[in-house]
MARGU-803102 format. One record per residue (C-alpha): residue in one letter; x, z, y; residue number from 1. Coordinates in steps of 0.02 Angstrom, whole numbers, plus 50000, padded with zeros to 5 digits. Each point is the difference from the previous one (the first is absolute). Example, Ala and Ser with C-alpha at 12.3 -4.5 7.8 and 13.67 -1.06 7.14 Angstrom:
% MARGU-803102
+---------+-------+-------+-------+-----+
: residuo :     x :     z :     y : num :
+---------+-------+-------+-------+-----+
:       a : 50615 : 50390 : 49775 :   1 :
:       s : 50069 : 49967 : 50172 :   2 :
+---------+-------+-------+-------+-----+
//
This chain:
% MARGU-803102
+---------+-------+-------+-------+-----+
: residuo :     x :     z :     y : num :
+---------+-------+-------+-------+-----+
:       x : 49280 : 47187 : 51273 :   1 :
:       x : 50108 : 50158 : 49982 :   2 :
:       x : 49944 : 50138 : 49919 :   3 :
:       x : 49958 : 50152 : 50140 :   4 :
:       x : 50201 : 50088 : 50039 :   5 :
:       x : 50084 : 49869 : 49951 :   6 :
:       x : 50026 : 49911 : 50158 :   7 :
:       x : 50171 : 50011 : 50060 :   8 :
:       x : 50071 : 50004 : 49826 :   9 :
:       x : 50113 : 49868 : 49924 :  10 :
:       x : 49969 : 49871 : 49885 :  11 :
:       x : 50046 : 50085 : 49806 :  12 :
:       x : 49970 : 50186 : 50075 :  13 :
:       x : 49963 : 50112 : 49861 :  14 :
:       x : 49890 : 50135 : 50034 :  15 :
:       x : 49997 : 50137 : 49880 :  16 :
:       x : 49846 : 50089 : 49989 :  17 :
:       x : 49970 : 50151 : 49891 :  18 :
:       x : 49807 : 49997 : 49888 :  19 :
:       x : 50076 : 50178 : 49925 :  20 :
:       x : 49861 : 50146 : 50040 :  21 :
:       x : 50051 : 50140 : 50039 :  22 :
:       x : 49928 : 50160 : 50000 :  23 :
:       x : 49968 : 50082 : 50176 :  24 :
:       x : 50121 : 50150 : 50035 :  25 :
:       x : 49926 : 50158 : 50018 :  26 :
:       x : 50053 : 50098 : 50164 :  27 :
:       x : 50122 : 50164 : 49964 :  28 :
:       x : 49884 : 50142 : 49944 :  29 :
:       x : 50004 : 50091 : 50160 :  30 :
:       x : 49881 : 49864 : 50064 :  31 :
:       x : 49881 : 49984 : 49868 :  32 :
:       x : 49905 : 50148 : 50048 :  33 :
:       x : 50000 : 50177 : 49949 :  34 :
:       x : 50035 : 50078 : 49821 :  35 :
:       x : 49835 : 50068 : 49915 :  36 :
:       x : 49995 : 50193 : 50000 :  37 :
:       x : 50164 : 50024 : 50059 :  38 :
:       x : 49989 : 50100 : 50167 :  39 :
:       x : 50036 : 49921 : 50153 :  40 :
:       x : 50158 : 50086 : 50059 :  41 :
:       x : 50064 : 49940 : 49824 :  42 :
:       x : 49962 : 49832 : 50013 :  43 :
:       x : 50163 : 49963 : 50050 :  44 :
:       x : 50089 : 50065 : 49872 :  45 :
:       x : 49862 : 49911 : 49883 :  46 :
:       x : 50028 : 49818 : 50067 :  47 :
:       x : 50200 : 50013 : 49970 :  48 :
:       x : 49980 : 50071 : 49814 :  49 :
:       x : 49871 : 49856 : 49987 :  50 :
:       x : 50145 : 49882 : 50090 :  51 :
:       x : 50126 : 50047 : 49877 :  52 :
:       x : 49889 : 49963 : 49857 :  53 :
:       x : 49957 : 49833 : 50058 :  54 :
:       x : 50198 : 49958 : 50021 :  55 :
:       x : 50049 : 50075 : 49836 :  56 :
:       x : 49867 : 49902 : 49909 :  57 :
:       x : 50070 : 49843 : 50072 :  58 :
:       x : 50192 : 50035 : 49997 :  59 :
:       x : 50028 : 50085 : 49846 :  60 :
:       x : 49904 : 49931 : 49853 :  61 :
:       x : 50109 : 49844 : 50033 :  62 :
:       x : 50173 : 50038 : 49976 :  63 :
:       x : 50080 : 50009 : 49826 :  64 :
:       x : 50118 : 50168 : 49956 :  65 :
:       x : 50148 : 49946 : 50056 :  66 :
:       x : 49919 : 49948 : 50167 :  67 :
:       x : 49917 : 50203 : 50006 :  68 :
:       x : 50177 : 50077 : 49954 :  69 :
:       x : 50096 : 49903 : 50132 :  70 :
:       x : 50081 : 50079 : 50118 :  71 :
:       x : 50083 : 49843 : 50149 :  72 :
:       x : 50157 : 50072 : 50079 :  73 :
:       x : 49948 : 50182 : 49927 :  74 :
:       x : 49816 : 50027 : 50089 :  75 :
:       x : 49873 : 50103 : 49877 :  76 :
:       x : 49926 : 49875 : 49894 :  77 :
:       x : 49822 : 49972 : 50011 :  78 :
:       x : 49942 : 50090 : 49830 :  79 :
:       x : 50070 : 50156 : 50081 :  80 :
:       x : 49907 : 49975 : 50168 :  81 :
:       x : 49846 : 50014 : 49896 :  82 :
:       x : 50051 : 50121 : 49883 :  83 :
:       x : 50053 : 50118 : 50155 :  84 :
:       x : 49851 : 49955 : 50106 :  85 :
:       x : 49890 : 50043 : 49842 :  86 :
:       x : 50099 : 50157 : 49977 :  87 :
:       x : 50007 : 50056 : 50197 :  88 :
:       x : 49816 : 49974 : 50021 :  89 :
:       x : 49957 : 50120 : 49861 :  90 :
:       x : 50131 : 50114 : 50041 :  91 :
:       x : 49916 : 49990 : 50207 :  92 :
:       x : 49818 : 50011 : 49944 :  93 :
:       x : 50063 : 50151 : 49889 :  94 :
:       x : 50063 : 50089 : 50157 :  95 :
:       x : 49858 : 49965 : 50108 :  96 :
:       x : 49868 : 50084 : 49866 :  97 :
:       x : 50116 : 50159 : 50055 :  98 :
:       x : 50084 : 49973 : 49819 :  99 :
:       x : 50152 : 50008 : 49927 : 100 :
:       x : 50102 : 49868 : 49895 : 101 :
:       x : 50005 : 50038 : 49811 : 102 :
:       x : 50122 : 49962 : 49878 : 103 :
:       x : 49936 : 49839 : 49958 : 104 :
:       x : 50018 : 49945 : 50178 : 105 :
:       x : 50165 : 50053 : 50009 : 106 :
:       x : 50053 : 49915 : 49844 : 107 :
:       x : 49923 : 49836 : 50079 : 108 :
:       x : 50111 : 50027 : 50157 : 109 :
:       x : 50158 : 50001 : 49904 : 110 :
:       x : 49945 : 49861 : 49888 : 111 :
:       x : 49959 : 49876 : 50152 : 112 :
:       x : 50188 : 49995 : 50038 : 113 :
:       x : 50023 : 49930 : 49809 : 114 :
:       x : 49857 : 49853 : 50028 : 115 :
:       x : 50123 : 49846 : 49991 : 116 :
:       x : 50099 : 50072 : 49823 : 117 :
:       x : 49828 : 49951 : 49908 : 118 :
:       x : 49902 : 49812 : 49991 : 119 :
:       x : 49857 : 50001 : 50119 : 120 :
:       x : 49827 : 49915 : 49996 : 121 :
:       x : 49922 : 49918 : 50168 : 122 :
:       x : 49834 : 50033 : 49932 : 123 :
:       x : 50035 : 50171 : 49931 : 124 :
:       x : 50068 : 50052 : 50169 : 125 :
:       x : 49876 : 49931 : 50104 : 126 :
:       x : 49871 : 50102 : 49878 : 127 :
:       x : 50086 : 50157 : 50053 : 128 :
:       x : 50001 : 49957 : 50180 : 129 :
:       x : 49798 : 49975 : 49996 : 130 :
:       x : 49945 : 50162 : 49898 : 131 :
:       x : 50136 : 50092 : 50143 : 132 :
:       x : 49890 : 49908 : 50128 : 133 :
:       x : 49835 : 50058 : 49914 : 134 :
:       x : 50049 : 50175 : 49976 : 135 :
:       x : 50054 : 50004 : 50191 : 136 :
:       x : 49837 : 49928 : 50055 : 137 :
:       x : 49898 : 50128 : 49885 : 138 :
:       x : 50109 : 50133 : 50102 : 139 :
:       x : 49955 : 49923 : 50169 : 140 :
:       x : 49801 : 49982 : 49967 : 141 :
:       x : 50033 : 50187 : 49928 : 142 :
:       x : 50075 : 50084 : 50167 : 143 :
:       x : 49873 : 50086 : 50127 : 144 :
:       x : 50045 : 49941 : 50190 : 145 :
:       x : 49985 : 50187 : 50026 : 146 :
:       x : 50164 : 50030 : 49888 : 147 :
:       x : 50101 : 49844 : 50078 : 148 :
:       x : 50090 : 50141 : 50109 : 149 :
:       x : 50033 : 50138 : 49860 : 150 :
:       x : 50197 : 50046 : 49996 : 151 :
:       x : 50078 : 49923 : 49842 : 152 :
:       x : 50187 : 50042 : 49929 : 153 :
:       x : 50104 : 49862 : 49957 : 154 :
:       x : 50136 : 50034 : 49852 : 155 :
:       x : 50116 : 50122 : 49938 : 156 :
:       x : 50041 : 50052 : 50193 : 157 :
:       x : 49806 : 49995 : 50039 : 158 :
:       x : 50028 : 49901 : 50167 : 159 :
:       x : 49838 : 49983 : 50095 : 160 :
:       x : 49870 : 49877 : 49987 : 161 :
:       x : 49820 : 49988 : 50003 : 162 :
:       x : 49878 : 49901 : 49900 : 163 :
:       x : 49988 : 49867 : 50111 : 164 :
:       x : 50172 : 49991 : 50018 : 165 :
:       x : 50029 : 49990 : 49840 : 166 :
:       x : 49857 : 49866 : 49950 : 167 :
:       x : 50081 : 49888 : 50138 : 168 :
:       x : 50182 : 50022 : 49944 : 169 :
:       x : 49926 : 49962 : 49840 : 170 :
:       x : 49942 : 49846 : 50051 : 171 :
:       x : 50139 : 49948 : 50112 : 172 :
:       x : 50126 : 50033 : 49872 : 173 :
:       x : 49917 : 49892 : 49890 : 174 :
:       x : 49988 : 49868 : 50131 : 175 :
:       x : 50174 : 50003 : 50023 : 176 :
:       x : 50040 : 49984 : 49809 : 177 :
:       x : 49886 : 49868 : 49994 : 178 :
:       x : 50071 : 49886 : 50153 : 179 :
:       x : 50170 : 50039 : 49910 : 180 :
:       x : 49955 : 49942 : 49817 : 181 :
:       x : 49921 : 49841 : 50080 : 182 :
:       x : 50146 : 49959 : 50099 : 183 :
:       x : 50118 : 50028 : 49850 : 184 :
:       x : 49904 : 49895 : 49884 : 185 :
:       x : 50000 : 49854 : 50143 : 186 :
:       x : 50218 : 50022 : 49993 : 187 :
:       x : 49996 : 50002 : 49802 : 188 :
:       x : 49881 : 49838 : 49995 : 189 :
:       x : 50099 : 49916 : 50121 : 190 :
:       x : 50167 : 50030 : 49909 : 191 :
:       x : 49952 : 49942 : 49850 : 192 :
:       x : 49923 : 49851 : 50049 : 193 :
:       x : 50199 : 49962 : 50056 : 194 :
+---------+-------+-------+-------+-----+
//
């Protein structure tokens, strides 16, 4: 008697089965529910930051300095992705607490352009990236739903913002970084597994 679904199969079929557990996967953070203490019009901006953190964690860690510094037909390499998404969000959460940048912000600004001329550390970067996300959070659990709407200037030329605007831009910006660094560390694994 055949065992049950293998009926129809040849003689000498092999069927490969995998006994490997595997650990269920979490749904993105948007769907997990919302953010404790951060107010609901910011929960948005809360599950991305929380996104990002997630994706660093398990991209970057990984990949060995030459892998960070990379840069595959001249894209940013992923150390500076999270060095300027660590950078911008600071420099965004600044402006929407009606601040503005000090020198030691500005000197990080210049500096992010010079990432790849120094060995980087997956772990050390990825360290950064969460106490950015932390700091961000604090900020969001911070803001009153009443101030959301307060007029904010943005840099030297003090465009106009607001602090909602500029907590989502924050986010968004960071989610773009993010999506970027991921995507570059996918082309530098594949080419050097060639």
């Amino acid at each position: 008697m055949q065992a049950p679904g293998l009926a129809g199969r040849a003689p000498g079929t092999t069927i490969l089965t995998s006994t490997r557990m595997t650990t269920p996967k979490l749904p993105e953070v948007w769907l997990r529910g919302p953010v404790p203490d951060v107010p609901a019009l910011l929960q948005p901006a809360a599950h991305g930051l929380l996104q990002c953190r997630e994706e660093v964690r398990e991209t970057v860690p990984a990949l060995d300095d030459a892998q960070l510094r990379a840069r595959p037909g001249g894209v940013a390499s992923v150390a500076y992705h999270v060095v300027h998404a660590v950078g911008s969000l600071d420099r965004l959460l600044t402006y929407a607490r009606g601040e503005a940048l000090d020198q030691a912000q500005l000197a990080a600004l210049v500096a992010e352009a010079r990432v790849n001329d120094q060995p980087a550390d997956g772990a050390a970067l990825a360290g950064r990236f969460d106490a950015a996300v932390e700091r961000a959070l604090a900020q969001l659990r911070a803001t009153p739903a009443d101030a959301l709407t307060a007029p904010r200037a943005v840099g030297r030329q003090r465009l106009p913002s607001t602090v909602v605007g500029l907590l989502f831009h924050a986010a968004e910006h960071t989610q773009r970084h993010v999506g970027q660094l991921v995507t570059t560390a996918k082309l530098v694994r594949a080419l050097g597994a060639d």
